[in-house]
C-alpha positions as CSV (number, residue, x, y, z in Angstrom):
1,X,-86.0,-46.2,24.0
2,X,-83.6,-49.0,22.9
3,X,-83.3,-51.7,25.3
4,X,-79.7,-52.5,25.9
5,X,-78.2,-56.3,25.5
6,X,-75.4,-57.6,27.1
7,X,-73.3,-59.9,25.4
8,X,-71.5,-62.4,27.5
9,X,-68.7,-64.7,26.1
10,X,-67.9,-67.8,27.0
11,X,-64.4,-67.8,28.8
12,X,-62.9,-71.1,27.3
13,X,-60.7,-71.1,24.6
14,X,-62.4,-72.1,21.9
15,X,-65.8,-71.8,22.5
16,X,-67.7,-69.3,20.9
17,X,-70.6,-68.9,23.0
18,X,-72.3,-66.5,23.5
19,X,-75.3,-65.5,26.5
20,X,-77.4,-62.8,28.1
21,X,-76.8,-63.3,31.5
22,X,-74.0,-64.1,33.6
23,X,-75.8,-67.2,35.1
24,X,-76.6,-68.8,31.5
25,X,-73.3,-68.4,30.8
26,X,-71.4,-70.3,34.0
27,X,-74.5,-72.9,33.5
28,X,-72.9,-73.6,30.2
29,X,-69.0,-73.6,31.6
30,X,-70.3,-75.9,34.3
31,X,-72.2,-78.1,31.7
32,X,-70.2,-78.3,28.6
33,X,-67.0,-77.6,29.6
34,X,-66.4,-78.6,33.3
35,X,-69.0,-82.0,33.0
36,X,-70.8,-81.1,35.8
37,X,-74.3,-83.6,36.0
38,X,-76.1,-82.2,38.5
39,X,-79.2,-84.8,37.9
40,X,-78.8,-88.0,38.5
41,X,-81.8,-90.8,37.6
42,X,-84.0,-90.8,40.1
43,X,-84.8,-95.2,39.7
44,X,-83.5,-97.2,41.9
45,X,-80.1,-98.9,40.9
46,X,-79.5,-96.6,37.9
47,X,-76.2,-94.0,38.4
48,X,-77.0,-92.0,35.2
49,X,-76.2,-88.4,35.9
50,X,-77.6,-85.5,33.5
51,X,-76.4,-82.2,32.8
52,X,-80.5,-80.7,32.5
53,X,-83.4,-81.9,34.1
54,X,-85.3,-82.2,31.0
55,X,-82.9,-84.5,29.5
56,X,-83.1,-87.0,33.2
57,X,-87.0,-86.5,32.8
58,X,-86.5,-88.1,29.1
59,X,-84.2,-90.8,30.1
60,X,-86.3,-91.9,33.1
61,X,-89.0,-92.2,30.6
62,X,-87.5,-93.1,27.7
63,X,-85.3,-96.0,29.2
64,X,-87.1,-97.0,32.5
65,X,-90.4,-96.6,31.7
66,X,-90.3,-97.5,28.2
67,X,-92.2,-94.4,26.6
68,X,-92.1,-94.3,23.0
69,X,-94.1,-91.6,21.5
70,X,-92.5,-91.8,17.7
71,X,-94.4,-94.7,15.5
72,X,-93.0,-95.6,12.0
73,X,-94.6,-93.5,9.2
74,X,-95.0,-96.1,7.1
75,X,-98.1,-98.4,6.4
76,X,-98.5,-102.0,8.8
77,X,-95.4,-101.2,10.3
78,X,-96.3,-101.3,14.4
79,X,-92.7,-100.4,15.3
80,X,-92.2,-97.3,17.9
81,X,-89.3,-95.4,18.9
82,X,-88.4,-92.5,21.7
83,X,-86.4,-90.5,19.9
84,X,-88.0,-88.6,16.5
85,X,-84.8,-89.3,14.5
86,X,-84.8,-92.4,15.9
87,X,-88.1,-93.7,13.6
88,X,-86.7,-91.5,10.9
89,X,-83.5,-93.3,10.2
90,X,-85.7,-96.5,10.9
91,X,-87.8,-95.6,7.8
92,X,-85.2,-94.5,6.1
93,X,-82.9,-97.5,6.2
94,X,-85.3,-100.7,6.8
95,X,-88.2,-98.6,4.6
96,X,-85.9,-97.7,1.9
97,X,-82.4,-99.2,1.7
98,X,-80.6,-96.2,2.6
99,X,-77.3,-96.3,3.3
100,X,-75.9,-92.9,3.2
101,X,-72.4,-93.0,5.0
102,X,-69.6,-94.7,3.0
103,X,-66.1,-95.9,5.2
104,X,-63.7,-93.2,4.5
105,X,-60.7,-95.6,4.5
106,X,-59.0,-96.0,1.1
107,X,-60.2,-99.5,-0.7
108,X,-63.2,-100.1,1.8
109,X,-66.6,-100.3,0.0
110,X,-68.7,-100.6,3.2
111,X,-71.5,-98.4,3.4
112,X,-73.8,-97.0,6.8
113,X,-76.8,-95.8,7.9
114,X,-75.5,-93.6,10.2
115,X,-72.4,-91.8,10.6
116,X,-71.9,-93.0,14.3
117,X,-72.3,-96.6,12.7
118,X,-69.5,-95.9,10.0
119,X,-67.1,-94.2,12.8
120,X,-67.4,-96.9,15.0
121,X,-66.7,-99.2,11.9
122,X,-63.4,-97.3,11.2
123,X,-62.8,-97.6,14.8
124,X,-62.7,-101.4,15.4
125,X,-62.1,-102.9,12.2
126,X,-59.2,-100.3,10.3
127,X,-58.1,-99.2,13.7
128,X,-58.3,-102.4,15.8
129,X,-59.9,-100.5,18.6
130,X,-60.6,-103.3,21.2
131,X,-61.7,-101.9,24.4
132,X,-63.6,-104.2,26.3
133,X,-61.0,-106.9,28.1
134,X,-62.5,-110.0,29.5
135,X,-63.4,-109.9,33.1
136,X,-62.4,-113.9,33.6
137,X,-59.5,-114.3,35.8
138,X,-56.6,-114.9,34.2
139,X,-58.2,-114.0,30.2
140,X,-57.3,-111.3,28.9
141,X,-59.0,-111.3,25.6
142,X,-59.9,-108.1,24.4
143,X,-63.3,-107.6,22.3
144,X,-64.5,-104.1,20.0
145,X,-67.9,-104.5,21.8
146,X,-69.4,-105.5,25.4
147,X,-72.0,-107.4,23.8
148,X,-68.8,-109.6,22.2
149,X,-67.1,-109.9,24.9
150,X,-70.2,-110.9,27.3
151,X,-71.0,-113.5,24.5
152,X,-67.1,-114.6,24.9
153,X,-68.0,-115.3,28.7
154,X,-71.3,-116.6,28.9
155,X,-69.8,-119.5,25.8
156,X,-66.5,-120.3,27.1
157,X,-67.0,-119.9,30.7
158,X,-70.2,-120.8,31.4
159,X,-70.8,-123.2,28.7
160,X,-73.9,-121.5,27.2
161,X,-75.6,-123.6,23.8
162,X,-78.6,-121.5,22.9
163,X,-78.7,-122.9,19.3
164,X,-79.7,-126.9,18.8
165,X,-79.5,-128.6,15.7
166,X,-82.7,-128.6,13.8
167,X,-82.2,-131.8,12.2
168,X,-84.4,-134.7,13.4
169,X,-82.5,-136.8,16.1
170,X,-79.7,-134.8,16.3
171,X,-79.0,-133.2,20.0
172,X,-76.2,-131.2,19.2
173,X,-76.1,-127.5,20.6
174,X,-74.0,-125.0,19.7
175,X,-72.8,-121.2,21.0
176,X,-73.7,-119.1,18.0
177,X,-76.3,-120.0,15.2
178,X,-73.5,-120.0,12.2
179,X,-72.0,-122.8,14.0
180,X,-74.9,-124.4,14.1
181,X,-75.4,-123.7,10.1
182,X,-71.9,-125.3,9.4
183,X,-72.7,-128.1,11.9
């Protein structure tokens, strides 16, 4: 006897997915489509929220307890990653030179290792994406990364040197090591 399957569609435009059960399927419309996180990180402080259990399990491990189960492949190199593709596009690029992804803008000659690395590069330098806005009263400078911006702050308002002069006698400190290369 042939055992009958049922076919249920997704009901969002658009989506063409396609499960066995009624309860797989509003799983996925809850998931994908209405950003329900029903999981959220389990550490104290942290208000990460996950869509699946397995993918909270990973980040509690990954990110709070630092597991990382993916060593380079390559010969004396120590380096260890969590994620599989992780290590790969570490081999790949500081292994071999790869750079696979080429800017897409007309006249630009810059070249990635990854495509989220080449869309972010369209993003802030040919589209002047600047989303991060200074958190100083009264500054509104706007920055393409946080790390930028907190770099912004921690120089200008709080007066942090990390880089002195390396010349003998000299005492000069400076907010960012090309500036102490020019110097």
């Amino acid at each position: 006897m042939l055992e009958l399957r049922h076919e249920i569609p997704c009901p969002e435009d658009g989506c063409d997915g396609v499960f066995t059960t009624n309860q797989s399927m509003q799983t996925h419309v809850g998931n994908v489509h209405k950003g329900r996180k029903d999981f959220a990180c389990t550490e104290e402080g942290c208000q990460k929220k996950f869509s699946k259990k397995h993918h909270m399990q990973r980040h509690i491990d990954t990110v709070h307890h630092g597991r990382k189960d993916f060593a380079c492949t390559e010969e004396g190199c120590q380096k260890k990653f969590s994620k599989k593709h992780h290590m790969q596009q570490h081999v790949n690029t500081v292994h071999h030179g790869r750079k696979d992804f080429a800017c897409t803008k007309e006249g630009c000659q810059q070249m990635f290792t990854a495509a989220s690395s080449m869309q972010q590069h369209i993003e802030t330098v040919h589209n002047g994406r600047r989303d991060f806005t200074c958190t100083e009263e009264g500054c509104q400078q706007k920055f393409s990364f946080k790390h930028h911006m907190q770099q912004h702050i921690d120089t200008v308002y709080h007066g942090r040197r990390d880089f002195a002069c390396t010349a003998e006698g000299c005492q000069q400190k400076f907010p960012q090591i090309h500036h102490m290369k020019n110097h």
